[in-house]
N, C-alpha and C positions, 0 to 999 in steps of 0.2 A: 797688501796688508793694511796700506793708508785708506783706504776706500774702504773697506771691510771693516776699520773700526770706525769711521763717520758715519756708513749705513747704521751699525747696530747704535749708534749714541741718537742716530736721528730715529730708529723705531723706538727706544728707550722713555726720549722725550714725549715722542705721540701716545704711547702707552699709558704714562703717568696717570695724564687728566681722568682716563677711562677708569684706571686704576681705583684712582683716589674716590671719585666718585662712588664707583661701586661699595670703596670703604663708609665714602659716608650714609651706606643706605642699608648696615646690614644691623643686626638685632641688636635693639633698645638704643642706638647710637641715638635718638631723636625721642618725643615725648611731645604729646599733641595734647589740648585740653578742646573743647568742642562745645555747641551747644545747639540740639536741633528741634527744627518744627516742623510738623505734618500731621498724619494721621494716626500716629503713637502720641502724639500732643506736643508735650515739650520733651526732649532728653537734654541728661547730659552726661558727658562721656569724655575717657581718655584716651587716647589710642598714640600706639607705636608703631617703627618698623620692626619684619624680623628678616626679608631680604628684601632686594628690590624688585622681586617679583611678589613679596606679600606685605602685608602690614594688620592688626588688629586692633580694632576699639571693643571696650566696654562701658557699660553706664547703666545708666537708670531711665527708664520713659517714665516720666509723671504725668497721672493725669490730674485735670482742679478736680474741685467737687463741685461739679455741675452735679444743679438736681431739678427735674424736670416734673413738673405734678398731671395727671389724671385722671380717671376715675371712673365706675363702674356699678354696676345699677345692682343689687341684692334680688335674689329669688329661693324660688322653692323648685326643687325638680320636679313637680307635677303642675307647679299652679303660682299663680301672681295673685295676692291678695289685695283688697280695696283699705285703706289706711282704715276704715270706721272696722271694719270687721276686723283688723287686726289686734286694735284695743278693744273690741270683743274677748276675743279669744288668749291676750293679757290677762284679764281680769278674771277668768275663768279659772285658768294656770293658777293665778296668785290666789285663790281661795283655798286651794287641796296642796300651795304648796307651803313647806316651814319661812319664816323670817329672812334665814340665810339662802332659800331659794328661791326668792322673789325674782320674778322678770320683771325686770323695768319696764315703764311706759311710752318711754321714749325711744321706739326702736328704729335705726338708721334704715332705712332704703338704698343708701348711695356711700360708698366706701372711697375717701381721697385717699390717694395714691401718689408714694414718690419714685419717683424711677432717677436712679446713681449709677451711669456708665462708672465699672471700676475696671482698670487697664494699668491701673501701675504695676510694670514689672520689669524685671533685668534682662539687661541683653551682653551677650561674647557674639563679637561679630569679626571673620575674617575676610579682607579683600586679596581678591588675584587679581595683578596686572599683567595681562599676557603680552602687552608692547610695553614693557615699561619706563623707555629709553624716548618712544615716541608719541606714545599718549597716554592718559589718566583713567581710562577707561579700562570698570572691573566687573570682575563676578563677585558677587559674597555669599556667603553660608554661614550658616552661625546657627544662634536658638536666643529665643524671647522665655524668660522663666516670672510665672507670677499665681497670685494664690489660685487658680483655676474659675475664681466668678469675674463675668464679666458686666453683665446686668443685674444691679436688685432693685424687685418694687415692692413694697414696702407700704403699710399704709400708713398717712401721713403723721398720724398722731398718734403713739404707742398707748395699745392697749381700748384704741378708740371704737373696736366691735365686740366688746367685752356683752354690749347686752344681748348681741346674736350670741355669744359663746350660750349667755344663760340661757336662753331659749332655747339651742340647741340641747342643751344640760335637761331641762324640764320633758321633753321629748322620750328621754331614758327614765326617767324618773316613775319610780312605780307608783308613786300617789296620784302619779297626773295622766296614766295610762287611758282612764276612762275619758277623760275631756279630753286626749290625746284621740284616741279612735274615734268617739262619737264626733268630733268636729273634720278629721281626715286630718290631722296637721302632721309638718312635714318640718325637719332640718331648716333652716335657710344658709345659703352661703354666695357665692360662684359658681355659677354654671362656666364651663369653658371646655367649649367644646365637645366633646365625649365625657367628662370630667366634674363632678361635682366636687368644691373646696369648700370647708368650712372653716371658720377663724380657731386658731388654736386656743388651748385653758386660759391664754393671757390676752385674749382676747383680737389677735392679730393674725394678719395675710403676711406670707415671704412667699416670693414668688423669686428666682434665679436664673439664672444661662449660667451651666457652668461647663467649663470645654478646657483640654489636658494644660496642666501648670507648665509642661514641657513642648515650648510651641518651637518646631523646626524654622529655619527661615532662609532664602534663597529669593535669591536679586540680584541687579546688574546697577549700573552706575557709572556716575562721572567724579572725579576728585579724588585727593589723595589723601590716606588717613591720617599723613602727616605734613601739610605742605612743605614743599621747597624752599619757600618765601615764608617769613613771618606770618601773612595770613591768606588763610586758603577756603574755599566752600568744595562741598561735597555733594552731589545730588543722587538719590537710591529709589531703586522702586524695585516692589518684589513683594513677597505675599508668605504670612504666618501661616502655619499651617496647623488649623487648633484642634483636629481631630471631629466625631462627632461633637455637638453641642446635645445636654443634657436639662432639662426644665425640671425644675423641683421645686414644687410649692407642699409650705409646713413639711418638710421631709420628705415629702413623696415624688418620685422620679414619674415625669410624666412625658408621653411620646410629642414628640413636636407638632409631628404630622395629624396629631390629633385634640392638640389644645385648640384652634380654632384663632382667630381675629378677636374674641371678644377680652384674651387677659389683657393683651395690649399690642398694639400694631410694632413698636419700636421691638418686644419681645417675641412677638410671632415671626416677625422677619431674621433677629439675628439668628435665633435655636433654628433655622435652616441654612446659615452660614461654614461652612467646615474650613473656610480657610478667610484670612484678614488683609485685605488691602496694604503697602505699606509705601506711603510714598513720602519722601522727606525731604529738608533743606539742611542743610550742614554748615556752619559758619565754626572753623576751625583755627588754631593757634600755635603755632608750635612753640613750645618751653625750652627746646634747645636740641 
């Protein structure tokens, strides 16, 4: 009976530690604050445990306002006019048309452009630890949530193709019909690809990627979302999954595979992307 109660006090004591610990790893017992970089930009985020086989963060990925400029050459879908014959064909317009539908003189050729990666969005992210006794290594699943545009290009200076809007305006114009057919004139706008764009009533190009506000996500990883130690890193890699991507320039949904190279290389490449790279750094804290 003496042996019998020394064994059960000595498994009792071994017991404990294992115990205790498990105590300290189970839901919300801990509270992590985090702050990460990669290719969601900067996050930040808080995360917890809920056992010692899971734990969850949430946050925000912000991205700066990087704005990158380009630009693109004006045409007509039949034909490329010589500068002297276009102030020709000006001045012609402005004689049959009223005061309020003058086409200006001065008409652009070449449209600057801003191109705004936009990627701020929120994330709920869960890790599994399936050794979590022996190593930091997990799976995650979660979802990236954000307003569904990812690229806008934009021309540089609002309202800065206002004289093509009028030009195009004079084209419908029934006073201008006759100088309209007798000289063959045409819209101007963007050609892109399959695609003629012309600048809207305010005289501007929008051009977008936009791909689902609700992005799945799935990854594997080192670190834990709450360390152990006052301060911990996290390393994740794994891919948003953003559905088709959709091109919409002035409202009109336009097919990827047939806008061409000419809107803009950074935009032709993403609108073939369906899913997002995600590889990050994690430099974490635990609050207690």
């Amino acid at each position: 009976m003496k042996k019998l109660l020394v064994l059960l006090a000595f498994l009792g004591m071994s017991l404990a530690p294992a115990s205790a610990q498990e105590d300290d790893q189970l839901i919300f017992n801990h509270l992590g604050i985090g702050i990460s970089v990669g290719t969601t930009a900067l996050s930040i985020n808080a995360s917890t445990v809920l056992t010692p086989y899971f734990g969850i963060r949430a946050g925000l990925n912000i991205w700066p306002a990087i704005k990158m400029f380009s630009n693109m050459h004006l045409g007509s879908r039949i034909q490329n006019w010589e500068k002297g014959d276009l102030v020709k064909y000006v001045e012609e317009l402005n004689e049959v048309l009223s005061d309020d539908q003058q086409v200006p003189m001065q008409m652009p050729d070449v449209v600057d452009l801003r191109v705004k990666p936009k990627l701020t969005a929120g994330h709920i992210l869960v890790d599994y630890y399936p050794f979590p006794r022996h190593s930091n290594f997990h799976l995650t699943t979660g979802f990236h949530v954000g307003t569904g545009t990812v690229i806008n290009i934009h021309n540089r200076h609002e309202g800065s193709m206002m004289p093509i809007t009028m030009w195009n305006n004079a084209m419908e114009n029934p006073d201008a019909q006759e100088v309209v057919k007798q000289n063959g004139l045409q819209p101007i706008g963007l050609v892109l690809g399959d695609y003629f764009i012309a600048p809207d009533e305010e005289g501007n190009i929008d051009a977008r990627i936009r791909v689902s506000g609700f992005r799945p996500y799935l990854g594997l990883g080192f670190g834990r979302a709450v360390p152990r130690k006052r301060i911990g890193c996290q390393f994740d890699l794994g891919v948003q999954f953003w559905g088709s991507p959709r091109v919409v320039v002035n409202g009109e949904r336009l097919e990827p595979d047939r806008v061409g190279d000419e809107l803009d290389d950074a935009l032709s490449i993403v609108s073939r992307i369906k899913v997002f790279p995600v590889l990050t750094f994690r430099l974490v804290g635990r609050i207690f």
